[in-house]
C-alpha positions in Angstrom: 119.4 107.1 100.8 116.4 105.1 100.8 116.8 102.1 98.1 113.3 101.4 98.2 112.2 105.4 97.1 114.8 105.4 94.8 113.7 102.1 93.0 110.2 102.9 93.4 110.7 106.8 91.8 112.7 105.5 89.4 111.2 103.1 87.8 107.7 105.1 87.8 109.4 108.2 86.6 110.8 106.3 83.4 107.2 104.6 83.2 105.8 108.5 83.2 109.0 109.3 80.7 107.9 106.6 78.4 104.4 107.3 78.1 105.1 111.1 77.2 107.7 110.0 74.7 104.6 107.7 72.9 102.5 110.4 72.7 105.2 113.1 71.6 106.7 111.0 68.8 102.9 109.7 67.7 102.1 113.8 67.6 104.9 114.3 65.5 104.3 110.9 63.1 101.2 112.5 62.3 101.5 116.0 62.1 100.1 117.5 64.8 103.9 119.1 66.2 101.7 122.3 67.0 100.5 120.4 70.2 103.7 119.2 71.8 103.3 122.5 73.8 100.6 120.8 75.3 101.7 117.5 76.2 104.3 119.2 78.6 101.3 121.7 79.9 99.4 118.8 81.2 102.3 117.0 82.1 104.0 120.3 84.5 100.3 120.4 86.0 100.4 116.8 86.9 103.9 116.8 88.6 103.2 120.3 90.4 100.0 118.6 92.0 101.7 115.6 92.8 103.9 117.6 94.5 101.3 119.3 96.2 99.5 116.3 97.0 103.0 114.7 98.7 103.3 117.9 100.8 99.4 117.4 101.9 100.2 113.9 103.0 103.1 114.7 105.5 101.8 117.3 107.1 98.8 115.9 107.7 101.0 113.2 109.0 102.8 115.7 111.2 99.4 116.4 112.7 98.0 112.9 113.7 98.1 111.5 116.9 97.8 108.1 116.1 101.0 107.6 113.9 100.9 104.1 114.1 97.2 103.8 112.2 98.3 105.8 109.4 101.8 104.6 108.9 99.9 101.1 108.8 96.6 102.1 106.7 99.5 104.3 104.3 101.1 100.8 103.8 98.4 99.0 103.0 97.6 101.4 100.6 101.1 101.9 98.9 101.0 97.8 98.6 97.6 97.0 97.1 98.4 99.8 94.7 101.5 98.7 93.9 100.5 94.7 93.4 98.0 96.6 91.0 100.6 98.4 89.0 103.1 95.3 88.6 100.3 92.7 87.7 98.9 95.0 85.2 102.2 95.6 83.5 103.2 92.2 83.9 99.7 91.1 81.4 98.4 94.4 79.8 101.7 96.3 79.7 102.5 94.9 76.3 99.7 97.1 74.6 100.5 100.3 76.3 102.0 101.7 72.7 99.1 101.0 71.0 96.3 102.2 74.1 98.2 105.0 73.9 98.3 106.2 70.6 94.5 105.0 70.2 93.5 108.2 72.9 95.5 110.6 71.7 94.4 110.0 67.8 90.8 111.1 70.1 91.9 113.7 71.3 92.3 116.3 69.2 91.1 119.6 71.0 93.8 121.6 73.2 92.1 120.6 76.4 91.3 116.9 75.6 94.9 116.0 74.6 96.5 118.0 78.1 93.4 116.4 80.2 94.8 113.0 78.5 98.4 113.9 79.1 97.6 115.2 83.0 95.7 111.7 83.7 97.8 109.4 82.5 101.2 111.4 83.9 99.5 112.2 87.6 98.5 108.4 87.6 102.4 107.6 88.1 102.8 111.0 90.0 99.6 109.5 92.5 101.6 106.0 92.6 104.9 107.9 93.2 103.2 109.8 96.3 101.1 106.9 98.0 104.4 104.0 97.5 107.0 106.7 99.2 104.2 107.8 102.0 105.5 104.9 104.4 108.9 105.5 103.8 108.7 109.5 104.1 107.3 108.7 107.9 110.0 106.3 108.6 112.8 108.3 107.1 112.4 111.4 105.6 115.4 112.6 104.6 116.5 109.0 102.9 113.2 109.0 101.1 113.9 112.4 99.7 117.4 111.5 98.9 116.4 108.5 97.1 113.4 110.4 95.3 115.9 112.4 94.0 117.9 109.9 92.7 115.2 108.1 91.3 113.9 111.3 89.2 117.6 111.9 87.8 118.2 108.4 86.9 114.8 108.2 85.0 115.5 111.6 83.3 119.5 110.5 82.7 117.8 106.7 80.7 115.1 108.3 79.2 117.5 110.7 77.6 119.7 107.8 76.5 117.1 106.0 75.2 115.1 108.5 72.6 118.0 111.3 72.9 121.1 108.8 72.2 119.3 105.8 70.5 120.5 103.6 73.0 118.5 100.2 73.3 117.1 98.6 76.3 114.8 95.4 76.8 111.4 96.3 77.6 110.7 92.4 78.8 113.9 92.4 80.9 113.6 95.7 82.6 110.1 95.0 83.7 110.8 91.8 84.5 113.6 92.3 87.1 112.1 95.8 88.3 108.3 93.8 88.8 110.5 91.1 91.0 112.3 93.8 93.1 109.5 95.5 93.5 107.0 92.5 94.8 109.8 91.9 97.9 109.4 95.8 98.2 105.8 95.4 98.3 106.0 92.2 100.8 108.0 94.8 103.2 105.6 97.7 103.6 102.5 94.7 103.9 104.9 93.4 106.6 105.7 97.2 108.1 102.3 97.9 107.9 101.0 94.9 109.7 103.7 95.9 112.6 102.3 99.5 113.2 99.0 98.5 113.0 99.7 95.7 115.7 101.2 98.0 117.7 98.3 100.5 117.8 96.2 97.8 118.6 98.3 96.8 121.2 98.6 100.5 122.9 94.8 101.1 122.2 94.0 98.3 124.9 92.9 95.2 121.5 93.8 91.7 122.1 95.0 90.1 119.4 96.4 86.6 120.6 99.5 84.9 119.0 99.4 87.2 116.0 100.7 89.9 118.7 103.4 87.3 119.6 107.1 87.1 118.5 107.6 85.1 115.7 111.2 84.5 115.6 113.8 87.1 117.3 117.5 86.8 115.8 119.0 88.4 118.8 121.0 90.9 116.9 121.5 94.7 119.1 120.5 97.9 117.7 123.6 99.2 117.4 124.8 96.0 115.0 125.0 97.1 110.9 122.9 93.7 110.5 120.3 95.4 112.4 117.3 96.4 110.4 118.1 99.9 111.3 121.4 99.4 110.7 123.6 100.8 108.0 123.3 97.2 106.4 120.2 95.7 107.3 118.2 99.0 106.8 118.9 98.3 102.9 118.0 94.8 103.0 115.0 96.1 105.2 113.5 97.9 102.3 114.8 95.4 99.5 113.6 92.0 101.3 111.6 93.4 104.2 114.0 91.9 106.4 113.5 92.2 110.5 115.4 91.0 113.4 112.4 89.8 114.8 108.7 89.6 113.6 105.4 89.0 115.5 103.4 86.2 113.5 101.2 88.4 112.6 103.6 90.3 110.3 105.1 87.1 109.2 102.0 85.7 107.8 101.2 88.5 106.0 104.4 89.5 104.5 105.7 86.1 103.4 101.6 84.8 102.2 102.1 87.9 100.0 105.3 87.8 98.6 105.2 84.1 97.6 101.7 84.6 96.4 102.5 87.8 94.2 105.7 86.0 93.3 103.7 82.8 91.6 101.9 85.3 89.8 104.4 87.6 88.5 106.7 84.7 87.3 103.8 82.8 85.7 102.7 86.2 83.9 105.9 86.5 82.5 106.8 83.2 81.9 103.5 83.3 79.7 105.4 85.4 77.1 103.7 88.6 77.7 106.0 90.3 76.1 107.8 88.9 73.0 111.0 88.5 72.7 111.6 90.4 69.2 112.9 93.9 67.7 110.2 95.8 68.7 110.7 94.6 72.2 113.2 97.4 73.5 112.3 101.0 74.9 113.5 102.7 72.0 110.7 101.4 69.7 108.2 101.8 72.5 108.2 105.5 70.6 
């Protein structure tokens, strides 16, 4: 299973869970129970076309001849929306109830509140899709494994958390999830450097020392601590670890992740979110 999908579904999924939850208990605070129907409308047409959109990607993916281009640009992609995601949570997330509840008080017709619900859902279902694109090509079988996962765990929390009562730290959960995912981030900017090196390479570019070998640890394939390996593959996707790295790669990943780093921690160390009563999941609704 792939650690990185299933970290990366999860926590989107309970992001996706939360925001539903807001605008289904807001519905209900106010009378307006009649259109819970359509919360879930907009929010079954947003899953089924990021489902669609996932099935789009691969086999367009199974058709390309230049795998190594993709796999890199897909990376890219999956990181700078990604850094997006955690640096806006990390200093606007704190006012997520309120934005909330502020559109759906607009939106009272049928078709503006599920257009609202199907924007704001399919924006973690797009996020969901472009993060697990790299790791689909790599390994598609972990990746589905780990979506999986993800999904159920999100489902099994959310559940505990508005079906149960059971209380959770908004702060700490982003917190720790925003760190995890930054070295998560640092790995596909690092993976995506590598393919895109390579297709350099085999389409005939010269790229001087940045195509050279950065540091080579000298550990076989067939070793666990490889990063294929049963161990290394986790800390591949956790840390972006590699047996070896060309200096390309190593620029990139480690000038992002100590760079994305500085400005998580100072975010949060900023008190974006207060440490009070209100500050757990369960109130978020």
């Amino acid at each position: 299973m792939s650690v990185g999908a299933f970290l990366i579904t999860f926590r989107e999924a309970l992001e996706a869970a939360i925001i539903v939850a807001i605008i289904i208990a807001y519905l209900r605070r106010t009378g307006r129970e009649n259109q819970i129907r359509d919360v879930w409308l907009g929010t079954g047409l947003s899953v089924g076309l990021s489902v669609l959109l996932g099935i789009g990607i691969l086999r367009l993916y199974g058709g390309l001849g230049e795998k190594e281009l993709f796999e890199g640009i897909a990376s890219y992609l999956a990181v700078i929306v990604l850094t997006s995601m955690i640096y806006w949570m990390a200093t606007k997330g704190k006012d997520i109830k309120a934005e909330i509840e502020n559109k759906v008080s607009a939106s009272i017709a049928p078709l503006a509140l599920i257009g609202f619900t199907f924007i704001v859902v399919f924006r973690e279902g797009l996020e969901t899709v472009l993060f697990l694109t790299p790791f689909m090509t790599r390994d598609l079988g972990g990746a589905l494994l780990g979506l999986v996962a993800g999904l159920a765990g999100a489902l099994v929390l959310a559940y505990l958390i508005y079906g149960v009562g059971m209380r959770i730290n908004l702060r700490k959960f982003f917190y720790f999830s925003s760190i995890f995912l930054v070295f998560v981030a640092a790995g596909l900017a690092g993976y995506g450097t590598h393919e895109l090196i390579e297709w350099a390479e085999e389409d005939g570019y010269s790229l001087g020392f940045l195509a050279n070998t950065a540091y080579d640890l000298g550990i076989p394939s067939e070793s666990i601590w490889h990063h294929n390996g049963a161990i290394g593959s986790v800390f591949a996707v956790l840390f972006g670890y590699s047996v070896s790295m060309e200096w390309g790669r190593a620029i990139v990943q480690f000038s992002y992740l100590l760079t994305s780093l500085y400005l998580v921690l100072r975010a949060y160390g900023r008190g974006v979110y207060p440490r009070e009563e209100g500050d757990t999941l369960r109130h978020l609704a």
